[in-house]
C-alpha positions, 0 to 999 in steps of 0.5 A: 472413467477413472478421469472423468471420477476425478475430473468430477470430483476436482469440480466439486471441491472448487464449486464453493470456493468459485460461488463464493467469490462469484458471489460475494465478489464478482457479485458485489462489485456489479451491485456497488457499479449499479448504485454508482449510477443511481440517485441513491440518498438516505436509508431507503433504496432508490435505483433511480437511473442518474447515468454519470451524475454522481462521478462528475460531482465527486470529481468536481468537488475540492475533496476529491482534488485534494485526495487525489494530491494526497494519495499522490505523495503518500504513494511517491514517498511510501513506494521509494521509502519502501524500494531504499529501505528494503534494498539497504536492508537486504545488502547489509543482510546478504553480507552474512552477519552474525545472527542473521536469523534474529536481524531478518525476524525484526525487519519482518516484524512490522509487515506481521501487524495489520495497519490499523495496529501501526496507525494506533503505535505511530498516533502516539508517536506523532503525537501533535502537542509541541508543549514541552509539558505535553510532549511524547514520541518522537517530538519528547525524543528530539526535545531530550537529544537536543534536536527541538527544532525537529519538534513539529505537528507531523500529520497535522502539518497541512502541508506535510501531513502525508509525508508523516503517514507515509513514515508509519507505512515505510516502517511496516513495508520496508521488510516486505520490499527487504524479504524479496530483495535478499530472496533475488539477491540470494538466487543470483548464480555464484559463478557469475559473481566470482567471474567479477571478482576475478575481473577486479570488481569491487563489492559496490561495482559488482552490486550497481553492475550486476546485482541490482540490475538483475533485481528490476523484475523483483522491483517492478513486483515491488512497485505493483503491490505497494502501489495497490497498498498504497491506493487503497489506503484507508485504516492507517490514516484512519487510525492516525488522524481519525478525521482526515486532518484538518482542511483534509491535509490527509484525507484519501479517497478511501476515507471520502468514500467511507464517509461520503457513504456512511456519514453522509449517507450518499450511497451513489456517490459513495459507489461511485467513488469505490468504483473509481477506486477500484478502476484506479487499482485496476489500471496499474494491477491489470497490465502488471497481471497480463505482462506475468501471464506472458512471460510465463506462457513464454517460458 
């Protein structure tokens, strides 16, 4: 009797938490599906039955193509910046230094804003304008240290523009990537690292031979959460470049979305690009997420 109390009384502190998300979740994702299919233009609903229509037209468009290639260098640059970074970041702290506290709390200090924050401070750091007149930022910085041939146009550059945004991302990021570094490295057994050192292994060998190969599962983690990050990416580009760049030298499909919804008022589409990301998302998060429950049933 007591269990069944109890068992009744656990169903009713989660109910609201899982109608919540049944609701505004689950629920919105089969409304955002519905409209992905429909011929949906304009303000008034029309659930018009178009099948696939809409996704062979967003794939088909050179906007797409070219935020598909965006979204691709700024996830390659932003999920290695964050990989190098963090991990140089936690083998100076695992060094011990002094005032460790201080150093760690400034590493982590970016990851405590949100990206629409960072994007406000590195738009003004990638301030365009190469007039010396004009300058700010990090151009006014190379200008006065004698490095004006680092002077550039950063996100708008139509090449390199997205190498600039995945600069403000590494900044924030890499303390996330630095936390779960130290945090494995720290739960490393001592014995084994004293067994090398008795063996004659030098500070380097011991971390290539043993520490950061008994890191890859921290890092495989790594790689899925700033892979999610970076996929949805939308209020750091957002904040920088407002627009997308000029010739969408840094639009994303996130950014397509919104403004192929919003602005162009093309609600099928629109859905049916947040369906696409939602797919892609689910394509590197959902086997990451079974391969865990594996391995943990396995323990």
């Amino acid at each position: 009797m007591l269990r069944n109390k109890e068992r009744l009384l656990t169903l009713l502190l989660i109910s609201p938490s899982v109608l919540a998300i049944a609701v505004f979740v689950y629920g919105f994702i089969g409304w955002t599906a519905r409209v992905s299919v429909s011929r949906w233009r304009g303000l008034l609903p029309d659930y018009t039955f178009v099948g696939l229509a809409n996704f062979a037209r967003i794939f088909g468009s050179h906007r797409f193509q070219i935020n598909m290639w965006n979204i691709t260098v700024f996830t390659v640059l932003f999920i290695a910046g964050c990989l190098l970074l963090g991990l140089l970041l936690a083998i100076l702290l695992d060094q011990r230094p002094r005032r460790e506290g201080i150093f760690r709390s400034i590493y982590l200090f970016p990851m405590a804003i949100s990206f629409i924050v960072t994007g406000v401070v590195w738009r003004w750091l990638l301030n365009p304008a190469t007039v010396i007149d004009r300058l700010t930022g990090l151009n006014l910085l190379f200008h006065e240290a004698g490095l004006g041939f680092l002077v550039n146009v950063w996100h708008m550059h139509p090449r390199f523009g997205m190498a600039a945004i995945a600069l403000a991302g590494v900044w924030q990021m890499s303390g996330f990537t630095m936390a779960l570094y130290l945090a494995g490295m720290r739960s490393i057994p001592e014995p084994l690292l004293e067994a090398a050192r008795v063996d004659g292994a030098d500070k380097v060998q011991i971390y290539r031979r043993i520490i950061i190969p008994l890191l890859r599962p921290i890092t495989l983690s790594a790689v899925v959460i700033l892979g999610h990050i970076s996929l949805k990416l939308f209020d750091l580009v957002m904040a920088i470049s407002a627009e997308g760049g000029k010739g969408f030298s840094v639009d994303v499909p996130a950014m397509n979305m919104w403004f192929t919804t919003f602005r162009a008022m093309r609600f099928g589409q629109g859905a049916a690009l947040a369906m696409f990301l939602l797919l892609l998302v689910s394509v590197l998060a959902v086997p990451y997420l079974i391969y865990s429950i594996r391995k943990e049933a396995q323990l």
